[in-house]
N, C-alpha and C positions, 0 to 999 in steps of 0.2 A: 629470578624467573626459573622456573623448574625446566628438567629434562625434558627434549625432545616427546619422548616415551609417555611420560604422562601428561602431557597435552593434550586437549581434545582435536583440534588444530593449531596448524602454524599460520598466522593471520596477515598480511601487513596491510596497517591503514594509512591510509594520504591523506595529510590535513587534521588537524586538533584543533576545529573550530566548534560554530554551535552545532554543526552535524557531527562529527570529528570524535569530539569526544566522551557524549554520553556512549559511541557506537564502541568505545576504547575501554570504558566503565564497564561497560557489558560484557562485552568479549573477555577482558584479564578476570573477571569475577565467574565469570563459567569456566575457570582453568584453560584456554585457550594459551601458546604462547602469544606474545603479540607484537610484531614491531610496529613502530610509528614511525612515517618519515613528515615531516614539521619543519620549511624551511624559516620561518618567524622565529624567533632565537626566543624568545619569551613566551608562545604559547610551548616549544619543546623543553624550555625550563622550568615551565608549569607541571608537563605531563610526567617530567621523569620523577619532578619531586611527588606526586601524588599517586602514581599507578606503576605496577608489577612489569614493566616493558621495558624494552629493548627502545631510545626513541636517537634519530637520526635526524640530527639539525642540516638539512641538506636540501636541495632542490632533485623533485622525485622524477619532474621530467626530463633526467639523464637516464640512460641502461646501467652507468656505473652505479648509482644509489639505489636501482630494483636489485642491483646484484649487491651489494655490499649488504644490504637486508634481507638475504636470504631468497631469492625469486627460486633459487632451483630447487630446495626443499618445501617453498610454502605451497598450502594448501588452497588460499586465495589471498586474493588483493582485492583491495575496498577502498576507491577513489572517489574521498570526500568534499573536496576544493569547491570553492564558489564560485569559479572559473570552470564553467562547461570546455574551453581553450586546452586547461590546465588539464580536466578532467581524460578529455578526449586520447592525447598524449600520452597521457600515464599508461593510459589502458592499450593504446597501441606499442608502446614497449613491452605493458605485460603479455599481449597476445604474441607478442614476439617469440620472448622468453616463452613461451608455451605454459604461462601458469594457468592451471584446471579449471582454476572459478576466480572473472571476473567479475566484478560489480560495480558500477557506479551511481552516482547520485546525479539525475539530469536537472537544469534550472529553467532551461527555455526548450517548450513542447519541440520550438522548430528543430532544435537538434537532435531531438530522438531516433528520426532514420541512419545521422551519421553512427551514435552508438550500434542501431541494432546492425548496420553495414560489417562494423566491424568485429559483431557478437559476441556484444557483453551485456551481460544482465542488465538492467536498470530498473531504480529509482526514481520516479517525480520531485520534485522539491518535495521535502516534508511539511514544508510552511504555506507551501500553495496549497498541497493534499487538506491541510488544515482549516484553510482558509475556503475550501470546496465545500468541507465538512461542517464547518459552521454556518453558511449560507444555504445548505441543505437542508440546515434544521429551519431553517428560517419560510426557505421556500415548501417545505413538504413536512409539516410541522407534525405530520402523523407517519411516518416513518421510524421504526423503531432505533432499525440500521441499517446499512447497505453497502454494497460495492459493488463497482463497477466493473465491468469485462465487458473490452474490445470499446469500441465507441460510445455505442449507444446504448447497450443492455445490461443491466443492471440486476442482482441480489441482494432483496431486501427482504426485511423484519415488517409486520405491518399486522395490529390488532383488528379481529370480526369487529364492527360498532353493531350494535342492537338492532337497526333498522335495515343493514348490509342485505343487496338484493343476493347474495351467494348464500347467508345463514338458512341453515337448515336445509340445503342442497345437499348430495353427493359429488363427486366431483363430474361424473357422468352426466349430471343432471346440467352442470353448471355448464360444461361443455356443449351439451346440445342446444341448451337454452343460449348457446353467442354471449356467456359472462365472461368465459375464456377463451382468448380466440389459442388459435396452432402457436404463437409463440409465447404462450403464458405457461409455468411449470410450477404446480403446488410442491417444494419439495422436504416439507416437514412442517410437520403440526405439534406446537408447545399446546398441551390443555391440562387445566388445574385438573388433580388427582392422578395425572396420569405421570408416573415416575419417571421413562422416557418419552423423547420427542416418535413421534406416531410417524411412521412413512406413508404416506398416502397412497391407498389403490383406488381406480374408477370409483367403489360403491362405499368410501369413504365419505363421510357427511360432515361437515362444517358447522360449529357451532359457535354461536355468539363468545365474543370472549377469548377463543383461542387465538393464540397469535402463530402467524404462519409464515414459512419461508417461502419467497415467493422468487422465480426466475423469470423474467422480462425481458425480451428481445428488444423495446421498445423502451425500456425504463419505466418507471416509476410515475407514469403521467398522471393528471390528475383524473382520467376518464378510467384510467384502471384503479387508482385508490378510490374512487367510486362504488367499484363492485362491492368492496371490501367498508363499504360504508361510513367512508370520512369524503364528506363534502367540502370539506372547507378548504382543500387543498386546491380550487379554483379562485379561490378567494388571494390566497397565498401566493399564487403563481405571477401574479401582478408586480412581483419584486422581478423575474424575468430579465431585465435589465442591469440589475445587481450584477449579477455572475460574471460579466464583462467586465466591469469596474473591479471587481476583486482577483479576479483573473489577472487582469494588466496591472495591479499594483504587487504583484508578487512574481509577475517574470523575470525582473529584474536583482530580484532578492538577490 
């Protein structure tokens, strides 16, 4: 493991499991130093033989194992566990220690006030997030991409279709015409030919084809993929019920 000095950061992660360790892969391959603390004696006999780290077979929710891994020089701590319990702990020793940048990875939504109480970064399950992401495509099957911000509002990817009541509008046009209401935001236009993405002003015009980033107070419903000329995302939305069931088979992941 290299010097201090040329590290990009000094890292420590908690936990070498399936969150654990690709986050471990990444970080020692960006030159990062990295300690791992791993108290499973064989995923930390795993990691030492295969990755550039420092790794510490120890239980991390002690102060003595944040400090024997370096808490007062590291740059952040990254608690990986699959134990929200576990999670929560760690990160209350690291806020202790006063290390700069916590993070952790949450499992069940319900905990996420105690994290943000104690203000630390977080993480969703990656496997729920995934499990979102596949039932989105399922439910809104004309969606290119998207993410969420805050509850309900949503940034998504979404192509003009040919019959789209908004093509051949301006945006001024579309506004007054009630296609966009006050919480809709065009805020970028991908169109063939055109080398960059187009930022939209009022007397920008909409053409079939172009695929547009769009910002939604409301998400992605199918009355607004409407405008944008995909119907059949009423059709899709019939799965509705889905999201529940995939939801609760990965809270307890």
């Amino acid at each position: 493991m290299g010097k201090r000095g040329d590290a990009e950061m000094y890292v420590i992660i908690v936990g070498a499991g399936d969150i654990g360790t690709p986050l471990i892969d990444i970080a020692t391959r960006s030159g990062n130093e990295v300690v791992v603390i791993e108290r499973d004696e064989q995923r930390a006999s795993r990691i030492t033989s295969e990755y550039d780290c420092l790794v510490l077979n120890t239980d991390a929710t002690t102060k003595g194992a944040l400090i024997d891994a370096g808490a007062d020089r590291a740059d952040a701590l990254i608690s990986t566990t699959n134990q929200d319990a576990t999670n929560i702990m760690v990160c209350l020793l690291a806020t202790e220690l006063e290390l700069p940048g916590v993070v952790s990875v949450v499992h069940n939504p319900d905990h996420m006030g105690i994290f943000e109480w104690i203000g630390v970064n977080t993480i969703e399950n990656p496997q729920r997030l995934i499990a979102e992401y596949l039932y989105r495509a399922v439910k809104r099957p004309t969606i290119v991409d998207y993410m969420r911000v805050g509850e309900h509002a949503e940034v998504f990817e979404i192509d003009v279709g040919s019959d789209a009541p908004i093509a051949d509008k301006t945006l001024q046009e579309a506004g007054d015409s009630g296609l966009l209401g006050d919480d809709i935001l065009i805020v970028a236009i991908d169109r063939e030919g055109e080398g960059e993405p187009i930022t939209p002003r009022g007397n920008t015009r909409i053409d079939t084809s172009d695929r547009l980033t769009v910002y939604s107070g409301s998400g992605a419903t199918p009355e607004i993929t409407d405008v944008f000329g995909h119907y059949e995302d009423h059709a899709a939305s019939n799965f509705s019920t889905a999201t529940e069931l995939i939801s609760n088979s990965f809270t307890n992941v």
